[in-house]
C-alpha positions in Angstrom: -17.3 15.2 10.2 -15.8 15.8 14.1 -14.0 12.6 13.7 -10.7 12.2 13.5 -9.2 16.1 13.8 -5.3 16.5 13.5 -5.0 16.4 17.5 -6.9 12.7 17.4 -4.7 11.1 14.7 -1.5 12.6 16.7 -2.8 10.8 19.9 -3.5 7.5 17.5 -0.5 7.5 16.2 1.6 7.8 19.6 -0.6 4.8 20.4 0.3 2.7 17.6 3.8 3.4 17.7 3.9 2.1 21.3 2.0 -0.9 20.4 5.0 -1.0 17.7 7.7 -0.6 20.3 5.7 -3.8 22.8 5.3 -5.7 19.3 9.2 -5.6 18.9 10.1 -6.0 22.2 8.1 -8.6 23.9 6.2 -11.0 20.5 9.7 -12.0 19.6 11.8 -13.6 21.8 14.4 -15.5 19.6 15.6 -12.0 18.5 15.9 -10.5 21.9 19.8 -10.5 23.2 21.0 -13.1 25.9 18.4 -15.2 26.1 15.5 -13.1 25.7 13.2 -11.4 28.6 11.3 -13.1 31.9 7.8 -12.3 32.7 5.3 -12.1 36.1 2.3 -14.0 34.2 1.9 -17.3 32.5 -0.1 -18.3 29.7 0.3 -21.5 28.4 3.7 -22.3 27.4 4.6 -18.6 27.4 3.8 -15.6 29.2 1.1 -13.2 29.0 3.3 -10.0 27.8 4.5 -12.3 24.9 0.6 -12.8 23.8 0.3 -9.3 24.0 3.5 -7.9 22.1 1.9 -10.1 19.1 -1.5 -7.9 19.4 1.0 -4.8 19.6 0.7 -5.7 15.6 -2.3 -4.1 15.3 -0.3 -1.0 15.2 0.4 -2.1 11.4 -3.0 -1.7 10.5 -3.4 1.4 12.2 -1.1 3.2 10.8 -2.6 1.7 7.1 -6.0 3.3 8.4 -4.7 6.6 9.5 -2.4 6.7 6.1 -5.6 6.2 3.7 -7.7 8.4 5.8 -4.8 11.2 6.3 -4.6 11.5 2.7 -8.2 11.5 1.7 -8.6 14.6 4.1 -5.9 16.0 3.1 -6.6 16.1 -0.9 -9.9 16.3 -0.7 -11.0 18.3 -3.4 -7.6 19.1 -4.4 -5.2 17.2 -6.8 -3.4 14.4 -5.5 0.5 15.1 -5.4 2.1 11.7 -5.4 5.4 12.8 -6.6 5.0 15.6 -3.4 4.4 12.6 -0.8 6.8 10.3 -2.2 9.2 12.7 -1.9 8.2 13.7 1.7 8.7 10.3 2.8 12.0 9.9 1.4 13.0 12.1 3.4 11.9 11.2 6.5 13.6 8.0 5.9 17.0 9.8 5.0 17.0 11.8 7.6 17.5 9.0 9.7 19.3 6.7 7.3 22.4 9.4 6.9 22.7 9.2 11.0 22.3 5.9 12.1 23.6 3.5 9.2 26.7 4.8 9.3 26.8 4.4 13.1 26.1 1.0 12.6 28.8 0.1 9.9 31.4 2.0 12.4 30.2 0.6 16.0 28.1 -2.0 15.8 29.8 -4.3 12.8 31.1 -8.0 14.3 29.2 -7.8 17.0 29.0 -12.1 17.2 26.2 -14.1 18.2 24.3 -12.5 20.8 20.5 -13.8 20.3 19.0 -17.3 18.8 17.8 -15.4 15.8 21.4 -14.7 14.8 20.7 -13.2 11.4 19.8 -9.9 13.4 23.4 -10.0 14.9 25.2 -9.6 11.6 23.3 -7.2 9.7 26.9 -4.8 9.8 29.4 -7.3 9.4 29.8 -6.5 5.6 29.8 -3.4 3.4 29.1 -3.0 -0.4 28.3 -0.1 -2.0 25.3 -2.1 -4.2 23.9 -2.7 -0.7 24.1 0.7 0.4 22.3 2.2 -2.7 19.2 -0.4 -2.4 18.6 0.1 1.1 19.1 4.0 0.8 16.0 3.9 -1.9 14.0 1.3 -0.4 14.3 -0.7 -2.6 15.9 -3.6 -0.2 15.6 -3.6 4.2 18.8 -5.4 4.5 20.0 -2.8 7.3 16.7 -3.3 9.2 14.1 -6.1 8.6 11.1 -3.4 10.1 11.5 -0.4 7.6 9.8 -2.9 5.0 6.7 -1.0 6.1 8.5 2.5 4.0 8.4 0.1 0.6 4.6 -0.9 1.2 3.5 2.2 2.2 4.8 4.4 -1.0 3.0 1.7 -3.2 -0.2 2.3 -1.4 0.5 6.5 -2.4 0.6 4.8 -6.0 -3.1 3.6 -5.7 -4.5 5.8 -3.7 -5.8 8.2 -6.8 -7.8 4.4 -8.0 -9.1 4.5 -4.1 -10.4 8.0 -3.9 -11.9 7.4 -7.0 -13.7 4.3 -6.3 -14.9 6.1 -2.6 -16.4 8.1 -4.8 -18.5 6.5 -7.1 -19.8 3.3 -4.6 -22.4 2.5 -2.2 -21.5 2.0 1.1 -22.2 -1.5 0.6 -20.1 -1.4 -2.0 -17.3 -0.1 -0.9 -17.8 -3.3 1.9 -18.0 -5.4 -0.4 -14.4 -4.0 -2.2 -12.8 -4.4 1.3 -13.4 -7.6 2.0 -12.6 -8.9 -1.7 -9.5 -7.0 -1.0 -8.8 -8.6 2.5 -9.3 -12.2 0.8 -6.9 -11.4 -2.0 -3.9 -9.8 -0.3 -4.2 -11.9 3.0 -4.8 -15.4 1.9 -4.8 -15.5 -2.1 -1.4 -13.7 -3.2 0.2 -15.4 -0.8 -0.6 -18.9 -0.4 -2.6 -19.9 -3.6 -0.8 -17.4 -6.0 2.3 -19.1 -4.4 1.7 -22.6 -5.0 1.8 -21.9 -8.4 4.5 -19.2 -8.8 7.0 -20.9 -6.8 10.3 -19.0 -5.8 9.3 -16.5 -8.9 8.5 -13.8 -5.7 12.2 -14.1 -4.9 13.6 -11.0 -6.1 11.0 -9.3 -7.1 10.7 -7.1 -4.7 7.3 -5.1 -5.3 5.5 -8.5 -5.9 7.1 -9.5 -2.5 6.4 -6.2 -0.3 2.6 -5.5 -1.6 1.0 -8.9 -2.3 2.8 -11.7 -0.5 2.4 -9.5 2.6 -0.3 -12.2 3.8 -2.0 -9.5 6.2 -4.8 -7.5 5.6 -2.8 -4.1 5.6 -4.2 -2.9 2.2 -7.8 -3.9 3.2 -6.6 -1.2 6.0 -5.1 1.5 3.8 -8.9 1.4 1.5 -11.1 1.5 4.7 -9.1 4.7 5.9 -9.8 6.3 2.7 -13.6 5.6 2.5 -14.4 6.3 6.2 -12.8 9.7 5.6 -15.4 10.8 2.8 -18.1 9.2 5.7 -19.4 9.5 9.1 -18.5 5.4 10.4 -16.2 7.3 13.1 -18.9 9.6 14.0 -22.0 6.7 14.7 -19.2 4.4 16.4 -18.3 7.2 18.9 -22.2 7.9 19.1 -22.8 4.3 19.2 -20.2 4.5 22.2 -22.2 7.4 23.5 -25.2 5.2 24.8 -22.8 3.9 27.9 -22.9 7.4 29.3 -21.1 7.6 32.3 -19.7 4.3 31.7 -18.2 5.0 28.4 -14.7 4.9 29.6 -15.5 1.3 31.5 -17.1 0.2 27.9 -14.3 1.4 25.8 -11.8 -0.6 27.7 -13.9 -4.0 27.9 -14.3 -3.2 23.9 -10.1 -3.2 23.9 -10.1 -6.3 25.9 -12.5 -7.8 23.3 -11.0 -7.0 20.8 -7.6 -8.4 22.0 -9.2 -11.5 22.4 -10.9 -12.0 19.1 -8.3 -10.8 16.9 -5.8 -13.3 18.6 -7.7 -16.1 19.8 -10.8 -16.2 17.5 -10.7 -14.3 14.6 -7.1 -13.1 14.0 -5.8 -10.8 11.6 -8.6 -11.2 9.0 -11.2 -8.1 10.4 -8.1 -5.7 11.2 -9.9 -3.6 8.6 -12.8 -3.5 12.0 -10.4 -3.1 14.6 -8.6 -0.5 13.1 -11.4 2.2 12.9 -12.8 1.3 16.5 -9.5 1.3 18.0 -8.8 5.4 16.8 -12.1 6.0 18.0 -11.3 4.3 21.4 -8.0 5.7 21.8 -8.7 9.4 21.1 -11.4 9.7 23.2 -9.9 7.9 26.7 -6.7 10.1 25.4 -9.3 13.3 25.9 -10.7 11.5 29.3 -7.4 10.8 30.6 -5.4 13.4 30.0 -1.8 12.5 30.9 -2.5 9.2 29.3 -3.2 11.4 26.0 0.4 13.5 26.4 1.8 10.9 26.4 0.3 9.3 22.8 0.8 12.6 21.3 3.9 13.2 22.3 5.0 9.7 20.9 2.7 10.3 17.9 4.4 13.7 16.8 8.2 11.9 17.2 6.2 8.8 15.6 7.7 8.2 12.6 11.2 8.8 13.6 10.7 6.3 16.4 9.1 3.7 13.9 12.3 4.2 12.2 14.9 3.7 15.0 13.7 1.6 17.6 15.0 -1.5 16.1 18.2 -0.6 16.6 18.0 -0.5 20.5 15.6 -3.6 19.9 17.8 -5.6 18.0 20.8 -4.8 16.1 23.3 -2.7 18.4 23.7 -4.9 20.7 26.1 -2.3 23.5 22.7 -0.1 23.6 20.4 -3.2 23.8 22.4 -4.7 26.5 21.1 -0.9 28.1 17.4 -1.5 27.3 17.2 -5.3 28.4 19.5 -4.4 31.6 16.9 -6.1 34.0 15.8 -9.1 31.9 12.3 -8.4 33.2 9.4 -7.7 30.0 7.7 -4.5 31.5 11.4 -2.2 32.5 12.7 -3.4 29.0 9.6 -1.8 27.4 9.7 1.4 29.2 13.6 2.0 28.5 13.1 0.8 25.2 10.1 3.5 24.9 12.0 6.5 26.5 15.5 5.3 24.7 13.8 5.4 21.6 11.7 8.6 21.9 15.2 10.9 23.0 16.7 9.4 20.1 13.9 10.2 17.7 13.3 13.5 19.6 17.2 14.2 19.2 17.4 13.3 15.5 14.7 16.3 14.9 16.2 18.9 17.2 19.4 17.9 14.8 17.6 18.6 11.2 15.8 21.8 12.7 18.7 23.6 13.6 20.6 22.2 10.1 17.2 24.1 8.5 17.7 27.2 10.7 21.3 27.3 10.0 20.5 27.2 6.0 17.9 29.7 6.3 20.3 32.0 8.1 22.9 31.6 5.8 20.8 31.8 2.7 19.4 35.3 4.4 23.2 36.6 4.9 24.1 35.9 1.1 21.0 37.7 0.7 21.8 40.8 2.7 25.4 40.5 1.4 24.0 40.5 -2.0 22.2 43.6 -2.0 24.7 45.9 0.3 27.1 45.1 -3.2 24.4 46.2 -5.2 24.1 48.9 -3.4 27.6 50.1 -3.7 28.0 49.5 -7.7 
């Protein structure tokens, strides 16, 4: 299978994580400081970047698709090690937990009312140590509403072993058939009908809460990523793609258009499972067409997960650094100060834990040497 190599799922991910970054910035406006952001474009009763920051969500999805296909690839023919990923995404999230929350507790506490949304102006105000041991495992996303994706994503690990096993033994119709049942449950059934007659039982039950209350299709996501990586769907939709020869670039972007339209406008959220793969086809070949575009998305996608982590911050909760990012009031200059602000910081934060590694291996290597020059001499 060509489709996706490491380079394309890079480039994807850079892309989604902007899409993230316009999703936060411009879909919500009662959480934005001082009164929110002003735009060029009308739509409506709103403005066209505001329609657009809530298609940025389909970065959610793509993520989903890239996770399940990653880690098909990945083990394929091996043992799955969930303990191993687990653990590898714990410490992602700790590496930037350790740094910023207690920058937040020390800066950014009592910070007042500074957007309409003011529960994302208090987050700091008070400290307990029950609090602080929840949010460092997960378990809660008290310090920041968006890292609810890290809880969701580790239970999708958990049934990954069930996927790859069912990839295996179904027809592609099948397995079509499986995503669809699984986009009805987990975006319309958990949520609305198992709700009616649950009630507030979901409250405090936090894995009920983060994997089937979700009311997206983000599982539907995680399956389809799986099952296109034992396939070739990416290969005939680029092939597919092929047919517009010279015009390929031209179709690929009337296909984004389209798609922006029919997931907000017609369809919504309910065929994400679709977009998803055709978008990472999309994106990863105009990334190889237009290369400074495609820098760009892989740059963004190899800091991606750090900036997923900390953008919010600038977005939403320290208000003296999203005074910085919002400066102009205008939607486009908050974006792109937001996106560089955010990409430093994420770029920063792994400088940091390289040279803590190189430091550790150096001093591991001198108690080494040290070690044997006093073996030496007894």
């Amino acid at each position: 299978m060509k489709l996706l190599k490491k380079n394309d799922t890079r480039v994807i991910k850079g892309a989604a994580v902007i899409l993230m970054l316009m999703h936060h910035m411009w879909a919500f406006q009662e959480r934005i400081a001082d009164g929110g952001l002003k735009g060029l474009i009308p739509l409506g009763n709103t403005y066209l970047f505001v329609f657009l920051g809530h298609f940025g969500k389909v970065c959610v999805p793509l993520f989903f698709f890239l996770g399940g296909y990653g880690l098909a690839k990945r083990y394929e023919g091996r043992k799955f090690d969930a303990l191993g990923r687990l653990k590898k995404l714990y410490l992602s999230y700790w590496k930037v937990f350790v740094i910023f929350i207690p920058i937040a507790f020390l800066f950014f506490g009592n910070q007042g009312v500074y957007a309409a949304d003011a529960s994302f102006c208090g987050r700091y105000n008070v400290f307990s140590v029950r609090e602080l041991v929840l949010n460092f495992l997960a378990i809660l996303d008290t310090y920041n509403y968006e890292w609810w994706f890290l809880r969701c994503y580790m239970l999708m690990i958990l049934c990954f072993p069930l996927i790859r096993y069912a990839a295996g033994k179904c027809s592609p119709a099948a397995k079509f058939l499986i995503i669809l049942i699984i986009t009805v449950l987990f975006g319309k059934v958990f949520p609305d009908v198992w709700y009616a007659f649950i009630g507030d039982a979901r409250q405090g039950n936090v894995i009920y809460d983060s994997f089937f209350c979700m009311g997206e299709p983000f599982f539907a996501c995680f399956v389809m990523g799986v099952f296109c990586a034992g396939n070739d769907l990416l290969d005939r939709i680029s092939a597919f793609l092929d047919r517009a020869g010279r015009f390929r670039a031209a179709a690929e972007i009337l296909l984004i258009l389209t798609v922006i339209l029919v997931r907000q406008v017609l369809l919504r959220k309910y065929f994400d499972f679709l977009y998803a793969p055709l978008l990472s086809v999309i994106i990863s070949d105009l990334a190889r067409r237009l290369p400074a575009i495609g820098k760009i998305f892989e740059a963004f996608g190899q800091e991606s997960t750090n900036i997923w982590f900390i953008h919010s911050f600038f977005c939403y909760y320290f208000y003296g650094i999203v005074r910085i990012v919002i400066a102009t009031h205008w939607a486009v200059p908050s974006f792109a100060t937001l996106a560089v602000i955010s990409y430093a910081a994420a770029r920063l934060v792994t400088i940091f834990w390289q040279k803590i590694s190189s430091l550790r291996i150096l001093a591991a290597s001198r108690d080494q040497r040290s070690g044997q020059a006093v073996g030496r001499h007894v």
